[in-house]
C-alpha positions in Angstrom: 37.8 12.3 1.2 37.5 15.5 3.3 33.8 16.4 3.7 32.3 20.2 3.3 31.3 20.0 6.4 34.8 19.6 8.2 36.5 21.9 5.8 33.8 24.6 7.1 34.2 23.7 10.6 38.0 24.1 10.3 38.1 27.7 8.6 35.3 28.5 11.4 37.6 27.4 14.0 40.7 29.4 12.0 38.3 32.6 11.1 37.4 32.4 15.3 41.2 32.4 16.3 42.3 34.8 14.3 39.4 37.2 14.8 40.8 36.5 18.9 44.5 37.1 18.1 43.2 40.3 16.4 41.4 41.3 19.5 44.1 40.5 21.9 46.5 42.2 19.8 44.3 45.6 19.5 43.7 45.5 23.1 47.4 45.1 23.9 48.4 47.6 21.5 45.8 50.0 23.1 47.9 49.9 26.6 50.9 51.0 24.8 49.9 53.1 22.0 48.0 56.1 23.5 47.0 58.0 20.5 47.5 58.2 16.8 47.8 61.8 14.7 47.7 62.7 11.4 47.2 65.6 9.3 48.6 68.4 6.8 51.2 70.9 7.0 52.7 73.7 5.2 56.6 74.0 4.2 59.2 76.4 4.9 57.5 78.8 7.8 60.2 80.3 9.3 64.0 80.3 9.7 66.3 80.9 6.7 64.6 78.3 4.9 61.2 80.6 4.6 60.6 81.3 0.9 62.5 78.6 -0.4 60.8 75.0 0.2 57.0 75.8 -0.3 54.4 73.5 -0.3 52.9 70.9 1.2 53.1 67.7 3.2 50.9 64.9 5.1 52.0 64.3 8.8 51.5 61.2 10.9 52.2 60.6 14.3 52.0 57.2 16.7 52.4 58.4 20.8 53.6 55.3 23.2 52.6 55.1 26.9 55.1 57.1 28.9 57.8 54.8 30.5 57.6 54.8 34.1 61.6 55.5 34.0 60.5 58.7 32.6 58.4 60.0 35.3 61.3 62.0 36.5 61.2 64.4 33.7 57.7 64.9 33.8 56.5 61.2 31.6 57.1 62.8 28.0 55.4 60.2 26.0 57.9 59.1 23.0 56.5 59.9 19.4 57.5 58.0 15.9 56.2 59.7 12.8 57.0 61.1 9.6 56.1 64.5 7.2 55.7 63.3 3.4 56.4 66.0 1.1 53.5 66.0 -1.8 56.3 67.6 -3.9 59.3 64.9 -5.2 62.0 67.7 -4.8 60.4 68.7 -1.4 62.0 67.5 2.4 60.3 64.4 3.5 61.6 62.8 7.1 61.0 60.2 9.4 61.7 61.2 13.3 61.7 60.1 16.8 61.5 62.1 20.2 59.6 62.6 23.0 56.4 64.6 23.5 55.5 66.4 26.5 51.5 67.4 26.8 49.9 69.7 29.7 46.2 70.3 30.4 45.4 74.0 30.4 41.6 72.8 31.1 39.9 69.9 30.5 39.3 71.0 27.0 42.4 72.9 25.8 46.2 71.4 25.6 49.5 72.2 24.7 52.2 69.9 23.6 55.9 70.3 23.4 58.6 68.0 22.3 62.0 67.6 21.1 63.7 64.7 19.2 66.1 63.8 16.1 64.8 63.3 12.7 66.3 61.5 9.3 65.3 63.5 5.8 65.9 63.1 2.0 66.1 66.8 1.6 69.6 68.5 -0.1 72.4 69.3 2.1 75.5 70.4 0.3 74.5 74.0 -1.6 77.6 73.4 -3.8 76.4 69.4 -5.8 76.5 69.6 -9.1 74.0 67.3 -9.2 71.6 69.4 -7.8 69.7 71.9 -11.2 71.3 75.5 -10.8 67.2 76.7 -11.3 66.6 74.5 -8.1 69.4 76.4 -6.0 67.2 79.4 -5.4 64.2 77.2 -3.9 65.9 74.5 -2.2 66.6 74.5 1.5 69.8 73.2 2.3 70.3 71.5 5.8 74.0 70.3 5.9 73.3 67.0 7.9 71.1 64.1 6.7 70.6 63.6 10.9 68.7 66.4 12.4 67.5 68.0 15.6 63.5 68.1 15.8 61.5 70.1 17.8 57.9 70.7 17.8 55.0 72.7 19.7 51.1 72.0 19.1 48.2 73.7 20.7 45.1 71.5 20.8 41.2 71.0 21.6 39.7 67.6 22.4 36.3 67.6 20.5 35.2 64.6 22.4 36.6 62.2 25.0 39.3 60.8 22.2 38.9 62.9 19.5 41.2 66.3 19.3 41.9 68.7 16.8 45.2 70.9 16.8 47.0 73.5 15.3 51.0 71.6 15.3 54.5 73.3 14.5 58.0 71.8 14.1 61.2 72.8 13.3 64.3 71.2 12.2 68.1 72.0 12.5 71.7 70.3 12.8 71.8 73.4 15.3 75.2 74.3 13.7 77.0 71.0 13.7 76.9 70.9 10.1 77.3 73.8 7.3 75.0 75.1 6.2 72.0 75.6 8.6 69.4 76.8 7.2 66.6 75.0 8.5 63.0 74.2 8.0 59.8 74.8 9.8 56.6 73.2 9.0 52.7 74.3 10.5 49.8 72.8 10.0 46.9 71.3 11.5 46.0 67.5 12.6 43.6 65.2 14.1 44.1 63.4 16.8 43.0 59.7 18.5 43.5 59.0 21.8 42.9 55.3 23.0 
């Protein structure tokens, strides 16, 4: 029979190593992952999609360490994230780039970044499928692949913390028909480790 006291000492031991792991793991995800964003935006803020797709979405954002192979175009830092629509019949996409940020002063910062993005939003004005009362309000972007770019002005509150107004646009920049486009602007909250 097993007694209390080693079954104690063993989840101890377990409890110790994982709490260690957990550690190691947040300190090596710290040197690669330099900040995490998130915030909310508005829907359909410019380009021929404006008026159509209104509403609004969450937007979240991890930042990786700049490659060192990058350091010849200025060390962009590449960016995974996504913009949930609140809205079922609203755009929603997942995306992947790479983010340039410059210091105006120690306080102030611009970003700027460019990248491809994958959405659920319509593409093809003439589905049947898609409700004739819809056709109006929907913004239709030809390709389910898309060309991302983005602009963000920002303020660092403290040492990591940073709040910013944040832009981005997406386009199949003609490749596909039709091209109308959306734009998105909000504002976020930023972490930097």
């Amino acid at each position: 029979m097993i007694s209390t006291r080693r079954v104690t000492s063993f989840v101890r031991m377990q409890a110790a190593g994982l709490a260690s792991l957990a550690f190691a793991t947040a300190a090596h995800a710290e040197s690669v992952i330099t900040e995490i964003r998130g915030g909310v935006v508005a829907q359909g803020w410019g380009g021929q999609g404006v008026d159509k797709e209104q509403g609004a979405a969450v937007n979240g954002e991890i930042v990786f360490q700049s490659p060192e192979f990058l350091s010849i175009v200025l060390a962009p830092r590449p960016v995974l994230g996504a913009t949930i629509a609140f809205d079922s019949d609203a755009t929603s996409q997942i995306y992947a780039g790479l983010d340039w940020r410059f210091d105006l002063t120690d306080r102030f910062y611009v970003n700027g970044g460019v990248g491809g993005a994958l959405h659920n939003g319509e593409t093809d004005p003439f589905d049947p499928a898609i409700d004739t009362g819809r056709q109006n309000h929907t913004v239709f972007l030809g390709c389910r692949a898309l060309f991302r770019l983005s602009a963000e002005v920002g303020y660092r509150v403290t040492e990591r913390l940073n709040a910013s107004v944040y832009w981005a646009h997406l386009s199949n920049a003609n490749l596909c028909t039709p091209n109308e486009g959306l734009d998105n602007l909000g504002v976020r909250l930023g972490w930097e480790f």
